[in-house]
Backbone as JSON, one array per atom type, in Angstrom:
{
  "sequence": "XXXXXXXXXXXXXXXXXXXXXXXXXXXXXXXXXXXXXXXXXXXXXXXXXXXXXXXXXXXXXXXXXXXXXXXXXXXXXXXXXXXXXXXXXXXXXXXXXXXXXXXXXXXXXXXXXXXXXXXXXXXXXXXXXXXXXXXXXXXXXXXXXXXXXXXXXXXXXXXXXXXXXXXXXXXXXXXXXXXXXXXXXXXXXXXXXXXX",
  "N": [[0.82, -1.18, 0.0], [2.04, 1.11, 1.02], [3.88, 1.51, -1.16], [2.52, 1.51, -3.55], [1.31, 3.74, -3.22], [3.42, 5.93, -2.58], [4.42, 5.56, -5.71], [3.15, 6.6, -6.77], [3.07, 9.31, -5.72], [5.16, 9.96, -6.95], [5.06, 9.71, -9.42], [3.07, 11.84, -9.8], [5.33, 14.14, -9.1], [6.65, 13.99, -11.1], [5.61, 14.72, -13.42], [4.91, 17.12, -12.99], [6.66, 19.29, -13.49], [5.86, 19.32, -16.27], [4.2, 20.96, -16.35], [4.66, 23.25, -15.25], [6.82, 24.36, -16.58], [5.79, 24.46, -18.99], [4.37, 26.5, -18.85], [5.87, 28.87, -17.98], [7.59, 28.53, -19.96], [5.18, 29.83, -22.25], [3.35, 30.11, -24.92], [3.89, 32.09, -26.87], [6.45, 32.88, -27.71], [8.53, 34.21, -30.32], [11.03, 32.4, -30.78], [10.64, 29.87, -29.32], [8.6, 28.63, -30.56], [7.37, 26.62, -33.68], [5.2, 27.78, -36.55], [2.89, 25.71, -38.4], [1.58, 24.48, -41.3], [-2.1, 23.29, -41.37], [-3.7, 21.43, -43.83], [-7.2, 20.64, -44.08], [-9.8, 19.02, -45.24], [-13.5, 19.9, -45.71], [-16.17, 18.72, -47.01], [-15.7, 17.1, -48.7], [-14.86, 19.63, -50.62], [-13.96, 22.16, -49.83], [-11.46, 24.34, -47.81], [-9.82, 24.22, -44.84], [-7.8, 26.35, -42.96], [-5.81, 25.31, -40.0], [-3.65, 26.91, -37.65], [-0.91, 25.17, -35.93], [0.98, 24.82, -33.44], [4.87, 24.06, -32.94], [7.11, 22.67, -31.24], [10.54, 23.58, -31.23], [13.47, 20.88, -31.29], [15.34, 21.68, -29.52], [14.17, 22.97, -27.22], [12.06, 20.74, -26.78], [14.21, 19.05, -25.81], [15.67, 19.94, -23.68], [13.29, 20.3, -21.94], [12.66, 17.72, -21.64], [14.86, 16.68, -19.95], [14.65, 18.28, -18.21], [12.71, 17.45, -16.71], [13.34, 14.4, -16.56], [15.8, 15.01, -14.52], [14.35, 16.02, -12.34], [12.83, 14.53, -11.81], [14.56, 12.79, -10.86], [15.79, 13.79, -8.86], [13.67, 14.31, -7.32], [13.19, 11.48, -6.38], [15.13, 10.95, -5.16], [15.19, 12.6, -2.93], [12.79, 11.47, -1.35], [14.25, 9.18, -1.15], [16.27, 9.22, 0.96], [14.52, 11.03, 3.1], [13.05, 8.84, 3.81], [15.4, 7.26, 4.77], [16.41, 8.26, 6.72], [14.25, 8.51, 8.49], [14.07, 5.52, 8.62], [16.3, 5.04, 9.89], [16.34, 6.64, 12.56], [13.73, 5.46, 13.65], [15.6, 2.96, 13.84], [16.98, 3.59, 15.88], [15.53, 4.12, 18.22], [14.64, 2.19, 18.64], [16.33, 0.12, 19.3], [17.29, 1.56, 21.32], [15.16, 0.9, 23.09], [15.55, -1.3, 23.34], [17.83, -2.61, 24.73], [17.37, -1.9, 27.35], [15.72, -3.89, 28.04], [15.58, -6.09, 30.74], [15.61, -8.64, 30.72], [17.92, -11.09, 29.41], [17.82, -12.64, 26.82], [14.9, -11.82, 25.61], [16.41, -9.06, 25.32], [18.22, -9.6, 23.45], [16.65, -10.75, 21.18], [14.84, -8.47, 20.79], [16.74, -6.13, 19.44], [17.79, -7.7, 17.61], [15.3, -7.8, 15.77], [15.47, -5.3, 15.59], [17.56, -4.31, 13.82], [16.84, -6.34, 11.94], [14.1, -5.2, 10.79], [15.86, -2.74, 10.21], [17.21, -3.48, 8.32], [15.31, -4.59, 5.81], [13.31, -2.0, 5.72], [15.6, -0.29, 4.38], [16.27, -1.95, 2.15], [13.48, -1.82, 1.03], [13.66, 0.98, 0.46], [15.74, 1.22, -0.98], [15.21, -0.07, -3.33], [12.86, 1.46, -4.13], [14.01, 3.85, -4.68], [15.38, 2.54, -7.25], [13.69, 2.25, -9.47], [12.06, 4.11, -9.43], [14.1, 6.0, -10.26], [14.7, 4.26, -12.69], [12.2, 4.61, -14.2], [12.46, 7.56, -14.42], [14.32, 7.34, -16.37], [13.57, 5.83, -18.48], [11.49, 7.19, -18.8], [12.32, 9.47, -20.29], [13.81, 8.58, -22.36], [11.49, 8.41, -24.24], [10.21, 10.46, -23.74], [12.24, 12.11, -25.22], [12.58, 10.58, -28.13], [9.98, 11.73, -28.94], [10.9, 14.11, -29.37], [12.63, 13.64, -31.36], [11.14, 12.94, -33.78], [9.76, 15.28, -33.7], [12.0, 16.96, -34.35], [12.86, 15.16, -36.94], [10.43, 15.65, -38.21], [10.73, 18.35, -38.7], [13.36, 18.78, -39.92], [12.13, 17.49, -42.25], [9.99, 19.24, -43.49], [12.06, 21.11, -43.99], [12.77, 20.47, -45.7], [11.19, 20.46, -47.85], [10.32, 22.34, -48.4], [12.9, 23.59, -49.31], [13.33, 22.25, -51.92], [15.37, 20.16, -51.64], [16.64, 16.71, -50.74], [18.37, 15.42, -49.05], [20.65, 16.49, -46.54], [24.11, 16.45, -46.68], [26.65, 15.14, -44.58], [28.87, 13.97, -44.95], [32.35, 12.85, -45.84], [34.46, 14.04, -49.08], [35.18, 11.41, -49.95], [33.67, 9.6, -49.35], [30.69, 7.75, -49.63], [28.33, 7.33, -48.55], [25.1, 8.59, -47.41], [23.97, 11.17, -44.74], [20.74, 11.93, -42.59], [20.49, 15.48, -40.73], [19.06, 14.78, -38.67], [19.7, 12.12, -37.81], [22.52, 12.64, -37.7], [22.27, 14.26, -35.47], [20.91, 12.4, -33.94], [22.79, 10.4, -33.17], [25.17, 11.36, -31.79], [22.97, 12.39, -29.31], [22.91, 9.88, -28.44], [25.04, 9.13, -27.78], [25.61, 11.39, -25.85], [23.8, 10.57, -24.17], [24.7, 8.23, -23.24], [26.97, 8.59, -21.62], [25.6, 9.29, -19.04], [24.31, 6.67, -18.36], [23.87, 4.06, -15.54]],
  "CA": [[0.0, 0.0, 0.0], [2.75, 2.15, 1.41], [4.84, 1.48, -2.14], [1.87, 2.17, -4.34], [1.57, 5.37, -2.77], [4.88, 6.57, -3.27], [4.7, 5.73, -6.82], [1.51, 7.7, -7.37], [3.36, 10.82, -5.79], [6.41, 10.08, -7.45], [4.61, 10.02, -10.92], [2.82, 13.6, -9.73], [6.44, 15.16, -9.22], [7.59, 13.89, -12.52], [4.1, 15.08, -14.66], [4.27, 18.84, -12.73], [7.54, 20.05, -14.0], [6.05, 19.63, -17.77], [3.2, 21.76, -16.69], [4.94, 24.32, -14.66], [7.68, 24.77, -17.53], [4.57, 24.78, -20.48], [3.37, 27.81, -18.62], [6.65, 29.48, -17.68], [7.78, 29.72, -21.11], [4.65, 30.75, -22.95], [3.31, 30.07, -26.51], [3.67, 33.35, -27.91], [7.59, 33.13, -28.23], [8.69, 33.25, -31.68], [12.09, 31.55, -30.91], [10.54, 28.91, -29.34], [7.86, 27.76, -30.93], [7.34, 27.48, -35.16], [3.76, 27.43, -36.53], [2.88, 25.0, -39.52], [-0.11, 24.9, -41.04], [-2.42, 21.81, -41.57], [-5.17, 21.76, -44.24], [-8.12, 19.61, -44.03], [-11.38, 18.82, -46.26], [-14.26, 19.31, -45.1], [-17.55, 17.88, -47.54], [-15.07, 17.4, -50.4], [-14.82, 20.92, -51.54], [-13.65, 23.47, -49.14], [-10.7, 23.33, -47.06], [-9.83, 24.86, -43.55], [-6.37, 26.23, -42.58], [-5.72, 25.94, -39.02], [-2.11, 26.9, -37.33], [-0.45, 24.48, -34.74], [2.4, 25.15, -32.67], [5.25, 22.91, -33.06], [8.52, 22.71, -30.35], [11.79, 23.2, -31.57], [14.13, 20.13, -30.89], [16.25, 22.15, -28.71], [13.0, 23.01, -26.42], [11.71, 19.78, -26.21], [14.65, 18.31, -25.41], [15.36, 21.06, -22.41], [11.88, 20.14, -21.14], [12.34, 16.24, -21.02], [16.0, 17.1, -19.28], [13.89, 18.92, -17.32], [11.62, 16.6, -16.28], [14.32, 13.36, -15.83], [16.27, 15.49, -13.61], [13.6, 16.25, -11.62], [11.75, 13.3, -11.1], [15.58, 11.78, -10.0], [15.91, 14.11, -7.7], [12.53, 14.01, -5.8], [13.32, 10.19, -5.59], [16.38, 11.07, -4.08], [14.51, 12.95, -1.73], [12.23, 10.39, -0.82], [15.02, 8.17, -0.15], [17.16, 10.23, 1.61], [13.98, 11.3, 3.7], [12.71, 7.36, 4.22], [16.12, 6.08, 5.26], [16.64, 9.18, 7.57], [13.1, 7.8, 9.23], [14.46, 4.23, 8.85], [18.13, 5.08, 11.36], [15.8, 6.89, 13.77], [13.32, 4.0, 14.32], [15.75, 1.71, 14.32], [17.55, 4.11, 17.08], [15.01, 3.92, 18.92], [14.35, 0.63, 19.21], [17.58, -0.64, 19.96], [17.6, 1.97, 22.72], [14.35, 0.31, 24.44], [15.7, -2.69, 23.71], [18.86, -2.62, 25.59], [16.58, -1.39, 28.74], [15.4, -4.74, 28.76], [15.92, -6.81, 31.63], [15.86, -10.36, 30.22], [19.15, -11.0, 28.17], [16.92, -13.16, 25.62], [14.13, -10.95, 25.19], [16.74, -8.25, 24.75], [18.77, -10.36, 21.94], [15.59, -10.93, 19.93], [14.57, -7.11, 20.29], [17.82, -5.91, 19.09], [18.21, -8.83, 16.05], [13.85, -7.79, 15.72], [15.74, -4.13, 15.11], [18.54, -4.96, 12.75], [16.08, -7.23, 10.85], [13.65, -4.3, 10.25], [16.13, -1.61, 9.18], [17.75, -4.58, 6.78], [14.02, -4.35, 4.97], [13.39, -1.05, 5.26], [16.41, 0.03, 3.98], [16.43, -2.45, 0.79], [12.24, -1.3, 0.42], [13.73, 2.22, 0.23], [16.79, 1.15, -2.31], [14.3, -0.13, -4.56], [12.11, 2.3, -4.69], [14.85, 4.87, -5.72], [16.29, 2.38, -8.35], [12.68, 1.94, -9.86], [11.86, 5.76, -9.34], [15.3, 6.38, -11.3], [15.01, 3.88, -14.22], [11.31, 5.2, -14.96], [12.88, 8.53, -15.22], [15.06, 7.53, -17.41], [12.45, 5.5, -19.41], [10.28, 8.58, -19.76], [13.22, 10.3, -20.74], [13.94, 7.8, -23.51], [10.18, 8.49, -24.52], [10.55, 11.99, -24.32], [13.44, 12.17, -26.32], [12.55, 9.83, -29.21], [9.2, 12.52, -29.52], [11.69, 14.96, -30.1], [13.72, 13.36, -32.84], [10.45, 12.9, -34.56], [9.48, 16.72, -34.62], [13.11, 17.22, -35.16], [12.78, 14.81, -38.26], [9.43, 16.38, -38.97], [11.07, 20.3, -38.95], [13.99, 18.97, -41.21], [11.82, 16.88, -43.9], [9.81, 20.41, -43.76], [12.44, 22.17, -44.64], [13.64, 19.74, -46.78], [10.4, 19.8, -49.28], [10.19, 23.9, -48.71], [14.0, 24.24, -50.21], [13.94, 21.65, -52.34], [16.25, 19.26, -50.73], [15.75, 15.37, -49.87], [19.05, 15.42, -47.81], [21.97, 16.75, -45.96], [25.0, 15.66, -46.86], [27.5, 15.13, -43.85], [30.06, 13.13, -45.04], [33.71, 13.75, -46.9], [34.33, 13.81, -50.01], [35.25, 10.06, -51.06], [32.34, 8.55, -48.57], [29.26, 7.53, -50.52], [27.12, 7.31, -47.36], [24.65, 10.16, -46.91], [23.08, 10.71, -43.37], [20.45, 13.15, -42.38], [20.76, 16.0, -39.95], [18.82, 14.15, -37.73], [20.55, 10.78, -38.03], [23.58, 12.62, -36.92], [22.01, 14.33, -34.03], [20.11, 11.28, -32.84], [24.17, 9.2, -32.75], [25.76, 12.4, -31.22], [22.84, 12.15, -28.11], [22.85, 8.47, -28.0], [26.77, 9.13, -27.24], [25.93, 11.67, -24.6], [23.13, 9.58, -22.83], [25.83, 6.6, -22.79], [27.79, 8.37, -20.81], [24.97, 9.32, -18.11], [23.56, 5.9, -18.03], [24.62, 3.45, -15.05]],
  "C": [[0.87, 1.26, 0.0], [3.42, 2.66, -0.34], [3.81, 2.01, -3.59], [1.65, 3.81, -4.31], [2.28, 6.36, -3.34], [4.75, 6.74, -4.93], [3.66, 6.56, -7.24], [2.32, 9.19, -7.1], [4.43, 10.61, -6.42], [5.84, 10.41, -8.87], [3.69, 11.62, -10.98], [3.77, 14.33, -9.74], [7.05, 15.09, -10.57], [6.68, 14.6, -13.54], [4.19, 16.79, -13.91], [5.72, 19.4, -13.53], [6.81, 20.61, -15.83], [5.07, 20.88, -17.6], [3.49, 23.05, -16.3], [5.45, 24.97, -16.05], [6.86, 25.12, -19.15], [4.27, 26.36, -19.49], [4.47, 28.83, -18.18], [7.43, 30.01, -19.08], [6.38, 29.92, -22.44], [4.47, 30.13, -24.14], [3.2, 30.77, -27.75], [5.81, 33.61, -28.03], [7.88, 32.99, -29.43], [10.14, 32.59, -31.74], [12.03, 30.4, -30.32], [9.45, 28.26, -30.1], [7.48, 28.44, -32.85], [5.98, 26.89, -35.53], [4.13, 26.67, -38.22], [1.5, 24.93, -39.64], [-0.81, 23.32, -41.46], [-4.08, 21.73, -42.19], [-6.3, 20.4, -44.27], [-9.17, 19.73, -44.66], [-11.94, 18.72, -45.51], [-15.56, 19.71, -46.55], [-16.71, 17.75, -48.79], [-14.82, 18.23, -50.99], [-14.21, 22.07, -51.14], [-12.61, 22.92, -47.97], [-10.88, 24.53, -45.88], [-8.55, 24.98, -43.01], [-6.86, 26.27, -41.22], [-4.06, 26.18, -38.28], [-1.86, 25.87, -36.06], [1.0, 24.63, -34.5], [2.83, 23.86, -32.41], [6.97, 23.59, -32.29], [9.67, 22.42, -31.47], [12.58, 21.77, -31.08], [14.42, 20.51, -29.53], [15.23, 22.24, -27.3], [12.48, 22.24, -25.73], [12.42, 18.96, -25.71], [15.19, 18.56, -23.87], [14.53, 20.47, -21.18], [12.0, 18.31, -20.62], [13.55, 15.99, -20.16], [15.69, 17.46, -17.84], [13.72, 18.01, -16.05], [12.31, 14.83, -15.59], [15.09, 13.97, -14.69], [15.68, 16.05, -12.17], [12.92, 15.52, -10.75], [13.32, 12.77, -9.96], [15.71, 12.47, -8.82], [14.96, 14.31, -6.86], [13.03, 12.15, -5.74], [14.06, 10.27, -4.88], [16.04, 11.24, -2.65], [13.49, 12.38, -1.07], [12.82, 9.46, -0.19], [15.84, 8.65, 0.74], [15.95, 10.4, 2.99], [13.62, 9.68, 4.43], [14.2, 6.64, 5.11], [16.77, 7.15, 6.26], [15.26, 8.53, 8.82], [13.65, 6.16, 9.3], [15.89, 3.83, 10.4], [17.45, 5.51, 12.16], [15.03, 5.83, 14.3], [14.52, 3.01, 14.68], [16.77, 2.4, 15.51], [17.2, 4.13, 18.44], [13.98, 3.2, 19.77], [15.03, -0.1, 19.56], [17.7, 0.21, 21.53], [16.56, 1.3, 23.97], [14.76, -0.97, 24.19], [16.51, -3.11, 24.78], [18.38, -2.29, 27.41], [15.61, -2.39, 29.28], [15.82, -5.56, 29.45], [16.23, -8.0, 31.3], [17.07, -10.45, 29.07], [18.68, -11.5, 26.4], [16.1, -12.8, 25.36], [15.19, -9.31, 25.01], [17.16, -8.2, 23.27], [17.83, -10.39, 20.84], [14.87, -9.4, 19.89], [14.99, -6.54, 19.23], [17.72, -6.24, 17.49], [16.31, -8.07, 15.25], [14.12, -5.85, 14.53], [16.09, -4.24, 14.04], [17.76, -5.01, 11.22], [14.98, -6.25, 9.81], [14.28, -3.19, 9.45], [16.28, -2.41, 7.83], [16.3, -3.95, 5.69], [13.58, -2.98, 4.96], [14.31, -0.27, 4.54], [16.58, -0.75, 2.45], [15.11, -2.07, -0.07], [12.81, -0.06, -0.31], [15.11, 1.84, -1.32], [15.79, 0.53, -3.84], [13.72, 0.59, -5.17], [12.78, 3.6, -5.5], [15.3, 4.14, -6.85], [14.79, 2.32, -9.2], [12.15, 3.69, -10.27], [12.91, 5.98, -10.74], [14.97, 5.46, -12.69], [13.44, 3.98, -14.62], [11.72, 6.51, -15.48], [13.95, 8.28, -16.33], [14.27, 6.9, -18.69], [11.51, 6.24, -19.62], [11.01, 9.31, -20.42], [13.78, 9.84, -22.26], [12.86, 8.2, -24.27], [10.13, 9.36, -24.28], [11.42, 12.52, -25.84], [12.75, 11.48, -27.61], [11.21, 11.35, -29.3], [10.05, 13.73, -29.93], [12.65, 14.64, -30.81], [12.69, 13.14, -33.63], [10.07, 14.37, -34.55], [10.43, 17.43, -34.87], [12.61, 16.77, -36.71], [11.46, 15.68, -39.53], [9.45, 17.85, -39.17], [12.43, 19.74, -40.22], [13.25, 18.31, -42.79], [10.34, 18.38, -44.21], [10.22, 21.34, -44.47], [13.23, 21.8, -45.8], [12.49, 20.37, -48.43], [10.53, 21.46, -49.18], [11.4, 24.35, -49.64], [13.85, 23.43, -51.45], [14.65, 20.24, -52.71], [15.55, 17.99, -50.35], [16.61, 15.04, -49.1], [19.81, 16.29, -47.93], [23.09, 15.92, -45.97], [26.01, 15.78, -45.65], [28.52, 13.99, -43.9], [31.3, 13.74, -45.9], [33.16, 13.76, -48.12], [34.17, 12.44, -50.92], [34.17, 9.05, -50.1], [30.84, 9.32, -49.52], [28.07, 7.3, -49.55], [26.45, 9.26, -47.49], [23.97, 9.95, -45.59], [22.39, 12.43, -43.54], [20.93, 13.68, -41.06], [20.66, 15.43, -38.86], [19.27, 12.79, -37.51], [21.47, 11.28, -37.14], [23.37, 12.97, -35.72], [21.81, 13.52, -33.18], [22.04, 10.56, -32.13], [24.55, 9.93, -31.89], [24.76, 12.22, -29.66], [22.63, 11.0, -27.79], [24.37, 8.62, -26.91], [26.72, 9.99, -26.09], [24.97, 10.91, -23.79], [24.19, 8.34, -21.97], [26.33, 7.25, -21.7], [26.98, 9.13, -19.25], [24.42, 7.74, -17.78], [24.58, 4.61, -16.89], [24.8, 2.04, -14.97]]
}
């Protein structure tokens, strides 16, 4: 019960950052956000522009940065807070234990102590490694939505110039990659070196 809990507020600290940070920067910036337009039929004959606001890469990737860094560190603070409550109980249960008179009803107090932090203390390591590798699995799933409206701002600007790629290779390499190809390898290479 206790562990469902937790994860319910743990998944509220991770879901408020997106909403704080949607309303802190605004949808009237024009350096963050670029409008596209999207026409639709309606009875076969007549169409209907309407505009939709679409996140830069750079923005959305900010925001899901955001949002992993955030969530890790309220787990932190959950565990940090839980195993701060875990050394006091068990402080102060070894202290009435020792104040018992019987040597064998002290022994099994004591070991009764021990035995509880042991489990509270591995409840609480779980819950941060579980806490932590959802943030990083929303963060994965953040990310990948922003290499798709990456991909979907460069094959934009691909059909507006022209263009069906970017060439980033030498001269005597016959490989072509797009922009986003190279970006995506480039933050695969920096996630690697956050991941544990």
């Amino acid at each position: 019960m206790k562990r469902n809990l937790l994860y319910t507020a743990l998944a509220i600290i991770m879901i408020a950052p997106f909403s704080t940070f949607a309303t802190e920067t605004g949808s009237s910036s024009p350096a963050l956000v670029s409008t596209s337009t999207v026409e639709s039929f309606i009875s076969g004959s007549s169409t209907v522009a309407t505009s939709t606001p679409q996140k830069s890469f750079t923005v959305c990737s900010q925001e899901a940065i955001e949002a992993r860094d955030t969530a890790i560190a309220s787990s932190r603070l959950v565990y940090n807070t839980t195993m701060a409550k875990a050394l006091n109980d068990r402080k102060n249960r070894e202290k009435a234990a020792v104040a018992i008179v019987r040597d064998d009803a002290k022994k099994t107090a004591i070991k009764n102590s021990v035995e509880t932090y042991k489990t509270q203390a591995k409840n609480a390591q779980a819950i941060l490694t579980d806490s932590r590798d959802l943030a990083w699995y929303t963060f994965a799933n953040d990310i990948k939505i922003c290499r798709d409206i990456e991909d979907a701002n460069i094959l934009l600007m691909e059909q507006e110039s022209g263009t069906t790629s970017l060439k980033m290779a030498g001269p005597n390499d016959t490989t072509s990659k797009t922009f986003g190809d190279v970006l995506r390898s480039s933050f695969e290479n920096f996630k690697s070196l956050f991941n544990n």
